[in-house]
LOMARLUM-529826 format. One record per residue (C-alpha): residue number from 1; residue in one letter; x, y, z. Coordinates in steps of 0.25 Angstrom, whole numbers, plus 5000, padded with zeros to 4 digits. Each point is the difference from the previous one (the first is absolute). Layout:
% LOMARLUM-529826
SITE lonu kevex east north   up
SITE  NUM     A    X     Y    Z
...
//
This chain:
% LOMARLUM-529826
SITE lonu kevex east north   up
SITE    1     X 5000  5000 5000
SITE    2     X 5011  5011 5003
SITE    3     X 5007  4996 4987
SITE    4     X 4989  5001 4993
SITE    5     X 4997  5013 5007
SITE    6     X 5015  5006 4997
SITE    7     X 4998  4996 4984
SITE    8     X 4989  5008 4998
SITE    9     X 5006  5011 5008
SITE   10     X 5011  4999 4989
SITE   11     X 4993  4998 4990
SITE   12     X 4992  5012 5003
SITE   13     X 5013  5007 5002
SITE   14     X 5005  4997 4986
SITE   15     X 4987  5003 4994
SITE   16     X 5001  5016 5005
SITE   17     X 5014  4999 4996
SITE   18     X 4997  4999 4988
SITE   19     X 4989  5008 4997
SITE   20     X 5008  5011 5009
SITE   21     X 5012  4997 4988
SITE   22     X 4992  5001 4990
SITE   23     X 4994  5012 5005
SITE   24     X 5013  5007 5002
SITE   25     X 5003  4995 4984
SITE   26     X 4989  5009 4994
SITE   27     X 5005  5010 5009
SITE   28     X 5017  4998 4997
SITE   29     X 4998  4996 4986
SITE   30     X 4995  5014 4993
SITE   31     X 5012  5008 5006
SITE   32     X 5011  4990 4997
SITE   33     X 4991  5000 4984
SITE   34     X 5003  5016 5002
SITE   35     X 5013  4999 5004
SITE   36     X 5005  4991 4990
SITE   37     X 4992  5008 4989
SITE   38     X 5007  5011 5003
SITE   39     X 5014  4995 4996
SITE   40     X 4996  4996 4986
SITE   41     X 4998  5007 4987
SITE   42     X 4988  5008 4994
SITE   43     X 5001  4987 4988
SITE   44     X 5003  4989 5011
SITE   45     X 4990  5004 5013
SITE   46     X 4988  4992 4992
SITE   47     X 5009  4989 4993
SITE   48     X 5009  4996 5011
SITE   49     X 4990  4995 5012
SITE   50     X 5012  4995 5008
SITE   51     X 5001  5005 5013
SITE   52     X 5015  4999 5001
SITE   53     X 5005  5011 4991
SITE   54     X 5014  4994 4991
SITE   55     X 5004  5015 4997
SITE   56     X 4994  5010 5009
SITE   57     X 5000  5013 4996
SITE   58     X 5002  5011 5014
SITE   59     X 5001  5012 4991
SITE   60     X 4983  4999 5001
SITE   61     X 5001  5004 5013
SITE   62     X 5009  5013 4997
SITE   63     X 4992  5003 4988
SITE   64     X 4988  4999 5008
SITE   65     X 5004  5009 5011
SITE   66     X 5006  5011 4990
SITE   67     X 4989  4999 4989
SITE   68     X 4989  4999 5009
SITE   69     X 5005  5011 5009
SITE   70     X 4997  4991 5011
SITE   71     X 5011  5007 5012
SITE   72     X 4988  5012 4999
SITE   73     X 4990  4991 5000
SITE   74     X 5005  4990 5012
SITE   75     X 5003  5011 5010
SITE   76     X 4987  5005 4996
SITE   77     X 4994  4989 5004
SITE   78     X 5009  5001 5013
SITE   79     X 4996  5011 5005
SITE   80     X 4984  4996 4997
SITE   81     X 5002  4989 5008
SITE   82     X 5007  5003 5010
SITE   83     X 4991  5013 5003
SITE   84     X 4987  4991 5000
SITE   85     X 5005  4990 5008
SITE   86     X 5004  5008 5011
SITE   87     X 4988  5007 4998
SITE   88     X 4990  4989 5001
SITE   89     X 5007  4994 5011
SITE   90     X 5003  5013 5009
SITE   91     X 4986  5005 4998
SITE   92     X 4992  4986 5000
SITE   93     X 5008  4998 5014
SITE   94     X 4996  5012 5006
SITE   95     X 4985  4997 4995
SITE   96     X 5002  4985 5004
SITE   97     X 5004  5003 5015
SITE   98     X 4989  5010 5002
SITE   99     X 4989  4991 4996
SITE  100     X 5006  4990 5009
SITE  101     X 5004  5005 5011
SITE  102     X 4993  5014 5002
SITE  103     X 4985  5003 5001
SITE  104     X 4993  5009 4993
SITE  105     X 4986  5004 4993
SITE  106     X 4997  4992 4989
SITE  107     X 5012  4994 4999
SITE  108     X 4994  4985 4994
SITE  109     X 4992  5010 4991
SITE  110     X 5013  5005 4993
SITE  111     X 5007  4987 5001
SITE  112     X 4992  4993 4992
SITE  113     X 4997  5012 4988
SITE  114     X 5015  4997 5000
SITE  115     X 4999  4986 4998
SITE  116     X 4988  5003 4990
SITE  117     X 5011  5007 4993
SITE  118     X 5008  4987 4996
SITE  119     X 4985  4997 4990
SITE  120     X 5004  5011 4992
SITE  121     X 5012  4997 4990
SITE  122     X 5010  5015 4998
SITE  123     X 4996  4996 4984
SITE  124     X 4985  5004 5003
SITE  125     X 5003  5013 5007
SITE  126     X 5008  5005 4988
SITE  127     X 4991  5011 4997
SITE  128     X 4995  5005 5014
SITE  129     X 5015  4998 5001
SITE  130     X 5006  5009 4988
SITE  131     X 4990  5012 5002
SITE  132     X 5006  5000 5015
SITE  133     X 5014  5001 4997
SITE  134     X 4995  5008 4989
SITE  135     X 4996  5011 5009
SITE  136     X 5009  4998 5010
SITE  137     X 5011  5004 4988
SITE  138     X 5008  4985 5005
SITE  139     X 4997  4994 4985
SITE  140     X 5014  4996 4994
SITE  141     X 5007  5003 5012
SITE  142     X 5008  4989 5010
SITE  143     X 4991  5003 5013
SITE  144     X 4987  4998 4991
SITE  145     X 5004  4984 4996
SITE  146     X 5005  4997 5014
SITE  147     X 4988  5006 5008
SITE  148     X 4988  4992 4993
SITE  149     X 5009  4987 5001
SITE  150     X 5003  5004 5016
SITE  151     X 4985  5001 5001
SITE  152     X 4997  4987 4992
SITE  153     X 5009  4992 5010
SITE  154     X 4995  5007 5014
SITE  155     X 4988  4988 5001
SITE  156     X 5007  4989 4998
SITE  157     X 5011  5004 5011
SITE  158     X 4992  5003 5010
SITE  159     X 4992  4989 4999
SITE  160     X 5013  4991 5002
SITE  161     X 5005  5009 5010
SITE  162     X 4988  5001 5008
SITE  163     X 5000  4986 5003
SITE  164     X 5015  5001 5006
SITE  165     X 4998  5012 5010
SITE  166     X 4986  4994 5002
SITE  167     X 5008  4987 5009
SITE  168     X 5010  5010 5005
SITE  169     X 5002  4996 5014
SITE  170     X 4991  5011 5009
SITE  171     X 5013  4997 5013
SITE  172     X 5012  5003 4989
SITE  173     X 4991  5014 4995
SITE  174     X 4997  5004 5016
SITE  175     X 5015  4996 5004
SITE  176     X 5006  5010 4989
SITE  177     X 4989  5010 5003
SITE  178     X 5005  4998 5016
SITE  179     X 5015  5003 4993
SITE  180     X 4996  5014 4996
SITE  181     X 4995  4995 4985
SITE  182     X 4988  5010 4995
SITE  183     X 4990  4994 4988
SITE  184     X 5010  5002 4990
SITE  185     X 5012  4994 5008
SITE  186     X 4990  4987 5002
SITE  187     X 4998  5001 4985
SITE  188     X 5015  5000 4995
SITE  189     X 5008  4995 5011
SITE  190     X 4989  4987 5003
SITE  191     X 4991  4997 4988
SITE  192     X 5010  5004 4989
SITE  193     X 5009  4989 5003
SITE  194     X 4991  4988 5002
SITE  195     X 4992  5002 4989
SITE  196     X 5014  5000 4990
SITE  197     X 4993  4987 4992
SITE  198     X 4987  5008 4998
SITE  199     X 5009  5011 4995
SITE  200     X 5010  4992 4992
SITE  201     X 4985  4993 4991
SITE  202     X 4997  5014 5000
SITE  203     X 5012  5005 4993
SITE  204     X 5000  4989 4991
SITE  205     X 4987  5000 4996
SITE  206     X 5000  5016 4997
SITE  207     X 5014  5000 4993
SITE  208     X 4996  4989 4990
SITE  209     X 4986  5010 4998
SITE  210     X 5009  5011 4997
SITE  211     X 5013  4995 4993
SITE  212     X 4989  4992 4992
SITE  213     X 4991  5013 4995
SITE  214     X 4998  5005 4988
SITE  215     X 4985  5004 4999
SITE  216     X 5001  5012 5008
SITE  217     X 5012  5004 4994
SITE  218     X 4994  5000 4987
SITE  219     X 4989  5008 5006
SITE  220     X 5007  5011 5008
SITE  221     X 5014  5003 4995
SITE  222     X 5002  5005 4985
SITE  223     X 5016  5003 5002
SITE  224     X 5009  4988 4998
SITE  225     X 5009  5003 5011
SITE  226     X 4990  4999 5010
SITE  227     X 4997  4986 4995
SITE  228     X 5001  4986 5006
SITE  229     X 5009  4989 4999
SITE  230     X 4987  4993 4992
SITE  231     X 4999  5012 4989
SITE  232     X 5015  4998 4994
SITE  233     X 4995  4985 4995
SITE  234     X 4991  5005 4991
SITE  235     X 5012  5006 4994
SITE  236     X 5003  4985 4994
SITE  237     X 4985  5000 4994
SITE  238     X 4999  5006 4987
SITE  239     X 4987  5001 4990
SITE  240     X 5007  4991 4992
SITE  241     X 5011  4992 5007
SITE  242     X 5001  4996 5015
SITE  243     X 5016  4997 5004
SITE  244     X 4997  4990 5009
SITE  245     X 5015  4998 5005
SITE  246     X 5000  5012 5004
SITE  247     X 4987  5000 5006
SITE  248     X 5002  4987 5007
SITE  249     X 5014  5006 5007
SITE  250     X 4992  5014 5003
SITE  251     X 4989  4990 5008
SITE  252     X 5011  4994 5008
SITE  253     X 5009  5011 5003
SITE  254     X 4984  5003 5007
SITE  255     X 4998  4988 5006
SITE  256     X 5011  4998 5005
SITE  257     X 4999  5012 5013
SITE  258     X 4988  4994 5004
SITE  259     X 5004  4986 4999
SITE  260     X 5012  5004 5010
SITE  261     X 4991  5008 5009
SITE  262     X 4991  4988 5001
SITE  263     X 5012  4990 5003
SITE  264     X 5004  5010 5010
SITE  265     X 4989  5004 5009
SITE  266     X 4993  4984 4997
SITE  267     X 5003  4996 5014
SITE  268     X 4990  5012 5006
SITE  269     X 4991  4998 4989
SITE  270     X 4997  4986 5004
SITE  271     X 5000  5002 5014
SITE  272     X 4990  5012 4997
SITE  273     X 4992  4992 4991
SITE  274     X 4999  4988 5011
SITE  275     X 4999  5008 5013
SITE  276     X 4988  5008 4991
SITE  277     X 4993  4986 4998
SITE  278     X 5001  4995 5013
SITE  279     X 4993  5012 5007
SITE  280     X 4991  5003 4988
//
């Protein structure tokens, strides 16, 4: 009987195994596609299907980053994400702390119109959202493409982030309140540090949204040098012809900085993602 019971726990075991594997293919397999189409020639990327590459062709990378005048673009992109994320997360942990540790009238009301928030994509506002900026004279500026994508961001985070300070231990916020800490020390010194995971699927999730953007920066900003990283790949595609080298290594020099922030902060997202499981 307990043989038979450990073979089906195996066998279960390898049956997730390899659905997680093959999972993890579909996921793998189109940026390794990418990478190696990205080394071949404009005559060889659709003839020559193998993945290993015989003679690989790096000059795509440099063309690609001078012709598509991609160093503007990139630090574009740069400063977009940077500024949302620490926007979102500065100002969704403020909001997130004050509906769970503080009370105040109406403050389930305004918590869930932010949630109702989340039911509205940013592509749907586009027009309320242009005749806003519009008058507020932020169309084709920096600060009118980072705002709407701070406020797009806000309901998620504090959602996330409301769960955290929610179980923060009521001894640990009266002990630092005995040590002299007002609201805000509370707030910085207490709940800012144990809710890094929360933080860290946070910062993942909004930096993939904006280093990922092109919509809104079609919509908003005219001049080129204000654009993103996503605007110089249209560079590769023409009316008649699309240089799909080129293209392929413009698409991985963008992956690539949100593949490394993803392998850097993994840990905290899946402690994040897990502790937010467990107390949902």
């Amino acid at each position: 009987m307990i043989n038979r019971f450990i073979l089906e726990k195996r066998l279960k075991s390898v049956v997730m195994h390899l659905i997680l594997l093959s999972v993890a293919a579909t996921c793998i397999l189109p940026l390794i596609w990418m990478f190696s189409s990205s080394l071949k020639t404009q005559d060889t990327i659709f003839s020559n299907m193998h993945i290993i590459v015989s003679d690989p062709h790096w000059e795509n990378y440099r063309e690609a980053w001078t012709k598509g005048n991609f160093g503007a673009y990139f630090l574009n992109s740069v400063i977009y994400t940077v500024s949302v994320v620490g926007g979102v997360v500065f100002t969704a942990s403020l909001a997130a702390f004050a509906f769970a540790r503080l009370n105040f009238p109406g403050k389930n009301i305004m918590f869930y119109m932010f949630l109702i928030t989340m039911m509205i994509p940013i592509p749907g506002s586009f027009i309320a959202l242009y005749v806003l900026l519009q008058k507020l004279r932020l169309v084709n500026t920096r600060l009118g493409y980072i705002l709407p994508q701070i406020n797009a961001g806000l309901a998620l985070a504090i959602y996330i982030l409301k769960t955290f300070f929610e179980e923060l231990p009521k001894d640990l916020e009266d002990s630092a309140r005995i040590d002299g800490c007002g609201k805000f020390g509370v707030y910085w010194h207490i709940a800012m540090p144990l809710a890094k995971p929360a933080i860290a699927v946070i910062v993942v999730f909004n930096a993939m949204a904006v280093w990922n953007e092109y919509l809104l920066a079609m919509l908003i900003l005219s001049s080129k040098s204000l654009m993103p990283l996503q605007r110089g790949l249209m560079v590769f595609q023409g009316a008649h012809i699309t240089r799909y080298p080129l293209l392929m290594a413009g698409i991985t020099i963008a992956v690539v900085p949100i593949v490394v922030l993803y392998l850097i902060m993994q840990r905290h997202i899946i402690t994040g993602i897990t502790a937010g499981a467990v107390k949902g």
